[in-house]
C-alpha positions in Angstrom: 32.4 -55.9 6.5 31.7 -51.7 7.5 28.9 -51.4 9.9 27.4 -48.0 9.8 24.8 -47.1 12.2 22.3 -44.8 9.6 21.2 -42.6 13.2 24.2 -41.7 14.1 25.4 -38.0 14.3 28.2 -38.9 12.4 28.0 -39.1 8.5 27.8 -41.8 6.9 30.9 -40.7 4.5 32.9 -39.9 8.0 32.0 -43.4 9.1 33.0 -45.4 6.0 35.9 -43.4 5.6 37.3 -43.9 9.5 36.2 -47.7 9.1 39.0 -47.6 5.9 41.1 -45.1 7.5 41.9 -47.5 10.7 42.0 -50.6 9.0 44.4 -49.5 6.5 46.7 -47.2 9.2 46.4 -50.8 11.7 47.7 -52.8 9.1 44.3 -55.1 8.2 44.1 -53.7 4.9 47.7 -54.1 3.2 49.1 -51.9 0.7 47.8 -53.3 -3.0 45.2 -54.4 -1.2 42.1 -53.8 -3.9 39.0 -51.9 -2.2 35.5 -53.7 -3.0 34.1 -51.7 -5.8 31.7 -48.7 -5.8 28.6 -50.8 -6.6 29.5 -53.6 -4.4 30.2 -51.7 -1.4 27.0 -48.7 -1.4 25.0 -52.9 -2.2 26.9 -54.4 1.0 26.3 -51.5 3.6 23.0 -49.8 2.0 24.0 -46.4 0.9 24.2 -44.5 -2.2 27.4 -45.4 -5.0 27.6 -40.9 -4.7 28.3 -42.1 -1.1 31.2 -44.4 -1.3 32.8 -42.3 -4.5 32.9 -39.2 -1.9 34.5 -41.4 0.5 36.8 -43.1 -1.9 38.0 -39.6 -2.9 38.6 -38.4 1.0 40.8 -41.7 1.4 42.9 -40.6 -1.9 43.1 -37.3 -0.7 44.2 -38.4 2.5 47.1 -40.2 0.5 45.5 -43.7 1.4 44.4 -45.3 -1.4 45.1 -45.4 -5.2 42.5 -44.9 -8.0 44.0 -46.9 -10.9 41.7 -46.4 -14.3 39.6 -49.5 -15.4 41.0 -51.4 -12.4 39.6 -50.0 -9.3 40.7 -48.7 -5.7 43.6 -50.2 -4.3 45.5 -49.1 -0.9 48.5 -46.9 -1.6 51.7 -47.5 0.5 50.5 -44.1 2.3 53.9 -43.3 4.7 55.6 -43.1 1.1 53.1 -41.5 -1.2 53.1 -37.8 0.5 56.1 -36.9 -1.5 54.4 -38.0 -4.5 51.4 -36.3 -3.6 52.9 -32.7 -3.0 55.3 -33.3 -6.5 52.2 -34.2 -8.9 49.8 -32.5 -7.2 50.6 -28.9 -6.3 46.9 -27.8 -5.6 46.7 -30.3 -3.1 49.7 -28.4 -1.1 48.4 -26.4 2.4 48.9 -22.8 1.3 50.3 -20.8 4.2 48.2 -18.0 3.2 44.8 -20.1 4.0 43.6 -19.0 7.2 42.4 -22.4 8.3 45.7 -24.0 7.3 46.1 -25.5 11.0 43.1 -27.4 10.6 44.6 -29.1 7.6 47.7 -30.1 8.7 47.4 -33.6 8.9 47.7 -35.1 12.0 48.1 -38.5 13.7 45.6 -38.7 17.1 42.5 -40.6 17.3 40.2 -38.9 19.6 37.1 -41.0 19.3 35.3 -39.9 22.5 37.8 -36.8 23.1 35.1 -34.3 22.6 32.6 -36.1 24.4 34.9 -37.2 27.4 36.2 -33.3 27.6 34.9 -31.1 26.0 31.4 -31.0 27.3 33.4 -31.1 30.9 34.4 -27.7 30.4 31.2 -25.6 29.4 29.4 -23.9 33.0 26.5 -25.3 35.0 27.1 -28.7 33.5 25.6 -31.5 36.0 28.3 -33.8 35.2 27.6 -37.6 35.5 30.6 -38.6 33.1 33.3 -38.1 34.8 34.7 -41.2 37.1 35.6 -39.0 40.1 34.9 -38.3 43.7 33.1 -35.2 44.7 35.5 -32.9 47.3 34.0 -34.3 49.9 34.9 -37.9 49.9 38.7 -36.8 49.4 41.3 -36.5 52.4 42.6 -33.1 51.1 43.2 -31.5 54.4 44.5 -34.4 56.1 46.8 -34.7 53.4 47.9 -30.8 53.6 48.4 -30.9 57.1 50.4 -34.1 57.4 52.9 -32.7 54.4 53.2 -29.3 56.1 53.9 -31.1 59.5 56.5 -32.9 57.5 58.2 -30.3 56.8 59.1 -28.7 59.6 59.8 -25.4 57.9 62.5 -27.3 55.5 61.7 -26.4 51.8 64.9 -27.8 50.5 63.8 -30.9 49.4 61.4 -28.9 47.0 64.1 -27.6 44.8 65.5 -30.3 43.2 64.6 -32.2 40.0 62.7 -35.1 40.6 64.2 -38.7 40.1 62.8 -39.8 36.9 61.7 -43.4 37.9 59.8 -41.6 41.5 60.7 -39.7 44.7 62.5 -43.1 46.7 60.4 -42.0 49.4 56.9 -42.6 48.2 57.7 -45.2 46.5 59.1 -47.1 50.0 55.6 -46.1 51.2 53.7 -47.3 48.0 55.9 -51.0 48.5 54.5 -51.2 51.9 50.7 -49.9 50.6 51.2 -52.8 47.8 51.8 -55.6 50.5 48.3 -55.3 51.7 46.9 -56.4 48.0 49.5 -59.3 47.7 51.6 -57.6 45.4 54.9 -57.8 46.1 57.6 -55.5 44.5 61.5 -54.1 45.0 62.7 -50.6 44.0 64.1 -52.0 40.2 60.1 -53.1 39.8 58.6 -49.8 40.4 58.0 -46.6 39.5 56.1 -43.5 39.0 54.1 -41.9 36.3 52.2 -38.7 36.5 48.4 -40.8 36.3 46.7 -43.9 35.1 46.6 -42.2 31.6 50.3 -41.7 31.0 51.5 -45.0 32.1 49.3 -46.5 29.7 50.6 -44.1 27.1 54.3 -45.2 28.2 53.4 -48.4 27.4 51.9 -48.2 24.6 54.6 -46.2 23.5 57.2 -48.6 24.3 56.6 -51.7 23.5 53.4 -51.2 20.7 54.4 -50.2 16.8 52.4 -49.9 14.1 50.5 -53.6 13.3 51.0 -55.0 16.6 47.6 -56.5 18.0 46.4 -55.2 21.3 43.3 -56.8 22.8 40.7 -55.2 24.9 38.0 -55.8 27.0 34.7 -54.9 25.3 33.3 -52.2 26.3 36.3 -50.7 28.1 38.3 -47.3 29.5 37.9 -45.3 26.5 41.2 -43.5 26.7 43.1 -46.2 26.7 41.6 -47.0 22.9 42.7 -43.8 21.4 46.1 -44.7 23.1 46.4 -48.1 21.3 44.9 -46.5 18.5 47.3 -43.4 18.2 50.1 -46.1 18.0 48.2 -48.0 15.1 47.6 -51.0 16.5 45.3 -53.4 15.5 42.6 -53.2 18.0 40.8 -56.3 18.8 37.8 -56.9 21.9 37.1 -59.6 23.6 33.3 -59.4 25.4 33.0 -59.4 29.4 31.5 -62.4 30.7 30.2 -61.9 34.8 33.7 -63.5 35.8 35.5 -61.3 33.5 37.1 -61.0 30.1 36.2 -64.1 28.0 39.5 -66.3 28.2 37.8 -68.8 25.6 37.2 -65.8 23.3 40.9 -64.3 23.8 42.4 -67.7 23.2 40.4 -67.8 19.9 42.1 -64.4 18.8 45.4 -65.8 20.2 45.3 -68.7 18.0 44.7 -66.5 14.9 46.8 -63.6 15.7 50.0 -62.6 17.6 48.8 -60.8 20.5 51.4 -58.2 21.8 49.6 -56.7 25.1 46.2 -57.4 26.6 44.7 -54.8 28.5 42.5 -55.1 31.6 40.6 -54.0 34.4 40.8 -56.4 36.9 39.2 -54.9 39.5 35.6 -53.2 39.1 36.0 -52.7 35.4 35.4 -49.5 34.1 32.6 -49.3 32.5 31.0 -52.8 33.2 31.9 -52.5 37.4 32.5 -56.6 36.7 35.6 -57.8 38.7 38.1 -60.6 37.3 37.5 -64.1 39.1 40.7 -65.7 40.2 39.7 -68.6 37.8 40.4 -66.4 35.0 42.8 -64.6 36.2 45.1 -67.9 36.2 44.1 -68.7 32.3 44.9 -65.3 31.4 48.5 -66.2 32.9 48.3 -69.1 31.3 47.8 -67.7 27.8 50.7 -65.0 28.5 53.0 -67.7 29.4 52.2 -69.7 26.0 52.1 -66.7 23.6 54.3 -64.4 25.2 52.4 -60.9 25.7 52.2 -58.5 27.8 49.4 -58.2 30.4 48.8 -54.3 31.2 46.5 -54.4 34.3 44.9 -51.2 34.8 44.3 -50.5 38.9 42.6 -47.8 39.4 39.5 -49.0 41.4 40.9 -51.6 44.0 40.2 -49.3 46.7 37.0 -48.2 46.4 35.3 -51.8 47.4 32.3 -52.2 49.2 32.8 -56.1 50.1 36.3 -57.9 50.1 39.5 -56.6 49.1 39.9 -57.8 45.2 43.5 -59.1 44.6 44.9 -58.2 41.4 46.4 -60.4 39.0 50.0 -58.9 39.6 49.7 -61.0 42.7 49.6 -64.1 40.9 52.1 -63.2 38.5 55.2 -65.4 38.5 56.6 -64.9 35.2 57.1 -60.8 35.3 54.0 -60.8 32.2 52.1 -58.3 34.0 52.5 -54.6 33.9 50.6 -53.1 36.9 49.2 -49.2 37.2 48.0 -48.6 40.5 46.4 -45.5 40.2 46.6 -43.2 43.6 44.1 -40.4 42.3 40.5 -41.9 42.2 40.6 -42.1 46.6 43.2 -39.4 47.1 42.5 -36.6 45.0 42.6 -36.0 40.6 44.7 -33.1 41.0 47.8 -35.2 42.4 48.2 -36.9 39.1 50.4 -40.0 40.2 50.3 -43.3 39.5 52.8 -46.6 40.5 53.9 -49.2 37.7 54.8 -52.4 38.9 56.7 -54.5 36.2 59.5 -56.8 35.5 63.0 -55.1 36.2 64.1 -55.2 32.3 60.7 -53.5 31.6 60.9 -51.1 34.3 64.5 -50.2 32.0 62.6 -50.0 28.7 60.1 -48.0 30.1 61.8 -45.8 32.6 64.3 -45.2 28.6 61.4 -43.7 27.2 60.2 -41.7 30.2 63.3 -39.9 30.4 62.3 -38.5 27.0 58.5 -37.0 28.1 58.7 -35.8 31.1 62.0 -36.6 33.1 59.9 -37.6 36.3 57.0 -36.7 37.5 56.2 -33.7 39.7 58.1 -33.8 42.9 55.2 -31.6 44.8 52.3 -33.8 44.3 54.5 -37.1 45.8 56.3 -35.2 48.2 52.9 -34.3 50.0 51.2 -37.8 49.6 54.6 -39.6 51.5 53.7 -39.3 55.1 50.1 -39.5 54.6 50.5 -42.5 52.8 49.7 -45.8 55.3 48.9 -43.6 58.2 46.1 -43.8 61.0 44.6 -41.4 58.9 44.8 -42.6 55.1 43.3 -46.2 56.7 40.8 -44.3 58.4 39.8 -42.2 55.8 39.7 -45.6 53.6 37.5 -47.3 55.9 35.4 -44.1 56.0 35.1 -43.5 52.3 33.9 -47.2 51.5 31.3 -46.8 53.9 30.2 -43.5 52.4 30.0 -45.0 48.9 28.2 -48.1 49.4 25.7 -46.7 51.2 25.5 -43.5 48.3 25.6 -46.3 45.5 22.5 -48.6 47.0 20.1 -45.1 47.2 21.3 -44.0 43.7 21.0 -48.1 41.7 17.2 -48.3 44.1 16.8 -44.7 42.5 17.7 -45.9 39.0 15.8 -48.7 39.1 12.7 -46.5 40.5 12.1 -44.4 37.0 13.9 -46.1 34.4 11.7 -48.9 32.9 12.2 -52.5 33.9 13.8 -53.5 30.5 16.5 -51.6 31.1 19.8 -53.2 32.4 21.4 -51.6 35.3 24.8 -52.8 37.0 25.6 -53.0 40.5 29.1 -53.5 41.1 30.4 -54.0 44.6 32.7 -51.3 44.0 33.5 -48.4 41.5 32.0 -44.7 41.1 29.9 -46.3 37.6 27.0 -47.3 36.9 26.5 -49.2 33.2 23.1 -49.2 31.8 21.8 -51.3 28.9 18.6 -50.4 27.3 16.6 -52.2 24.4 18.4 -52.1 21.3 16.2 -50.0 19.5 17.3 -47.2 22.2 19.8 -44.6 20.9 21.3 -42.9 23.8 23.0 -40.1 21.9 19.4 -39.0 21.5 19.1 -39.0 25.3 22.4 -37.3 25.2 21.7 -34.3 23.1 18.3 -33.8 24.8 19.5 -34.0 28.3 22.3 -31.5 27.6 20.6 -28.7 26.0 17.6 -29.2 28.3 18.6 -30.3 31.7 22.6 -30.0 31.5 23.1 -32.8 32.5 26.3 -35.1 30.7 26.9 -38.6 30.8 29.2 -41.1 29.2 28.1 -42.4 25.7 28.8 -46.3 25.5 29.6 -46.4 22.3 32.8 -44.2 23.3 33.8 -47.4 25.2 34.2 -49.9 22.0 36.5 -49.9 19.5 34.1 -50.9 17.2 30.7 -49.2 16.1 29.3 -50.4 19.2 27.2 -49.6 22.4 24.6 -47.4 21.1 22.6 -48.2 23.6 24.2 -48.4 26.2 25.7 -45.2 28.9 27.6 -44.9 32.1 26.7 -42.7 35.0 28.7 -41.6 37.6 27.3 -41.7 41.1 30.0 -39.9 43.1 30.6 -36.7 41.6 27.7 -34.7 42.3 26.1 -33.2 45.4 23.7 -35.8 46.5 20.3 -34.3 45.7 21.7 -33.0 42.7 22.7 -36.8 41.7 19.0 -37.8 42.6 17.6 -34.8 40.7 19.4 -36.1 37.6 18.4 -39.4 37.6 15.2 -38.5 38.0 15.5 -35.9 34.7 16.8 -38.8 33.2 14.2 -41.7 33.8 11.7 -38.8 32.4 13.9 -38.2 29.5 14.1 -41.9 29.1 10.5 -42.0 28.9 9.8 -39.4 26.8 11.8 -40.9 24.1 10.6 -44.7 24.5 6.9 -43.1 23.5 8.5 -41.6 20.4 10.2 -44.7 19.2 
């Protein structure tokens, strides 16, 4: 069944034809497939038959379906019919001449929450709550510049080489001792480096996921990592968060149904929810691995930023090699370094260190250079201790802020670690209204929820970030936004 949400700023013709679009490109909807009828569909979903006919016709445009006279839609086998297209249908050829031809050349990225997630970012005077980041002032730049420049010693050799692709040997000796401390225990044919969180998940995804295979998410979950899975046309499937984590009864369900290639998870502080994986299902979530063979990409990129007990990931427990782990340096130490460590099984560190040789050929040797002998010093632990402190205490006067102007129906987490905050308001609440209102009025951004489902969900729902701002510019905001929040509860 297509849901389409009738308020959303999307069209409804853009809605029914992405709904098509992915199921056909995942593999759900197989070629010959036959598309429910004009009448049956605008009856199923509510919307006009003029609706679905224009949406038919931007799928057979698009080369994705087949219009057969007398017999109805049926889904074309689209990565053979371009060639017929251009052959039979010269008109429908991109004439060089046309000065928007670049917009029509057909491309292959899904960039669901792109525009939202980046765009905005970029426009001045934007009070941004979206972004999942530490202000300057929580991050050990200095201490970082001084240590590398005392490093150095007036040597800047080791600056003009190439770096190694799989990591400078260095940090990653460093990053094997900084592992130890979380359990994780790994050798230099398990590890390497990746230029962020974001491109090891890409590597991945662009190693060992084709067109078809079944990925399964956490619902909601790190949008980027969706249009990742996506842009590989996968079949996307979620499985809801339950207060100890992921839903192992749910992902056994799926796993019983379908062959599950790579799970991916947030063990730690999830992003968006802030809910961290109980060792309870951390174990069943081996288990399953073990009995249906997929990969387990675990997503690190919190662990550090704790305001309780040190969370052990589930690389720790992981005795088969299922569990591909991203330890992501740049949420404590700084965006602009970029660097990430995977942790994997030695024959997929090989697979995957193959297909980084053909993006990048390693990752900047500056930015891990400078991080090597700050890395596990008196300072980095200090600074650590410091930083958690600092957070906490910013976190408990921003949720008791929160929880001062926003109306008591109105979910708010509280995770015991993170830089997010996910709220859940009543259904009935559309938060891209709060969105559009809070941006042209106040400038003030925040993260849509519905960005962080692969499905049409999470309308209602948002995630704030606590830790980018200046303080009382935070506390201004939230205060913009609980009036905001009120203004548009009177209206509904």
């Amino acid at each position: 069944m297509i849901v389409i949400d009738k308020k959303s700023k999307v069209t409804i013709i853009q809605q029914i034809v992405q709904e098509l679009e992915e199921r056909i490109r995942s593999g759900l909807l197989k070629t010959n497939t036959k598309l429910p009828s004009i009448r049956s569909l605008s009856k199923e979903i509510g919307v006009s038959p003029m609706t679905v006919v224009t949406a038919y016709e931007n799928l057979e445009h698009k080369g994705l379906i087949i219009k057969i006279h007398g017999k109805g839609s049926f889904v074309a086998d689209f990565e053979r019919t371009w060639l017929t297209h251009s052959e039979l249908s010269e008109d429908k050829q991109i004439p060089t001449s046309n000065p928007d031809w670049h917009d029509e050349i057909q491309d292959y990225v899904t960039r669901s929450g792109y525009v939202q997630r980046v765009m905005m970012t970029r426009e001045l005077g934007i009070k941004n709550m979206a972004i999942a980041a530490l202000h300057h002032r929580f991050l050990p730049t200095q201490a970082i510049f001084d240590s590398f420049s005392g490093s150095l010693k007036g040597d800047y050799s080791v600056l003009s080489k190439y770096p190694p692709i799989e990591g400078d040997s260095a940090l990653i000796e460093e990053m094997i001792e900084y592992l130890k401390t979380k359990d994780v225990g790994a050798s230099h044919d398990e590890i390497f480096v990746t230029s962020g969180s974001q491109a090891a998940i890409h590597l991945v995804a662009e190693t060992f996921i084709g067109h078809g295979d079944v990925v399964v998410v956490e619902s909601p979950t790190f949008p980027g990592a969706i249009d990742v899975f996506k842009n590989r046309g996968a079949i996307v499937l979620e499985v809801p968060m339950g207060q100890q984590g992921l839903r192992a009864d749910k992902l056994l369900t799926i796993c019983e149904k379908y062959p599950v290639k790579l799970v991916y998870t947030m063990s730690s502080y999830q992003n968006p929810t802030g809910i961290t994986m109980e060792l309870p299902i951390m174990q069943e979530l081996l288990v399953l691995a073990k009995e249906h063979g997929f990969i387990i990409l675990e997503d690190d990129s919190w662990s550090d930023i704790y305001f309780g007990k040190l969370e052990r990931p589930i690389k720790g427990l992981d005795t088969n090699g299922h569990v591909i782990h991203v330890a992501g340096m740049s949420k404590v130490l700084g965006p602009s370094f970029r660097l990430s460590i995977v942790v994997c099984n030695r024959i997929f560190k090989e697979k995957l260190i193959a297909a980084k040789s053909n993006i990048d050929s390693g990752s900047p040797l500056l930015n891990q250079s400078m991080l090597v002998p700050y890395l596990n010093s008196l300072k980095h632990l200090q600074h650590l201790t410091w930083v958690r402190h600092k957070l906490k205490d910013l976190k408990e006067r921003s949720y008791a802020k929160l929880k001062e102007v926003l109306p008591s129906n109105v979910k708010v987490s509280s995770p015991n670690g993170g830089l997010v905050f996910w709220l859940t308001f009543p259904y009935s609440f559309d938060c891209k209204q709060l969105y559009y209102y809070l941006l042209q009025e106040k400038r003030i951004t925040f993260l849509l929820g519905e960005n962080c489902y692969s499905s049409i969900r999470g309308k209602n729902q948002m995630r704030l970030c606590y830790s980018y701002l200046e303080e009382d510019v935070m506390m201004k905001c939230i205060e913009d936004i609980g009036e905001a929040v009120q203004r548009i509860l009177k209206n509904i």
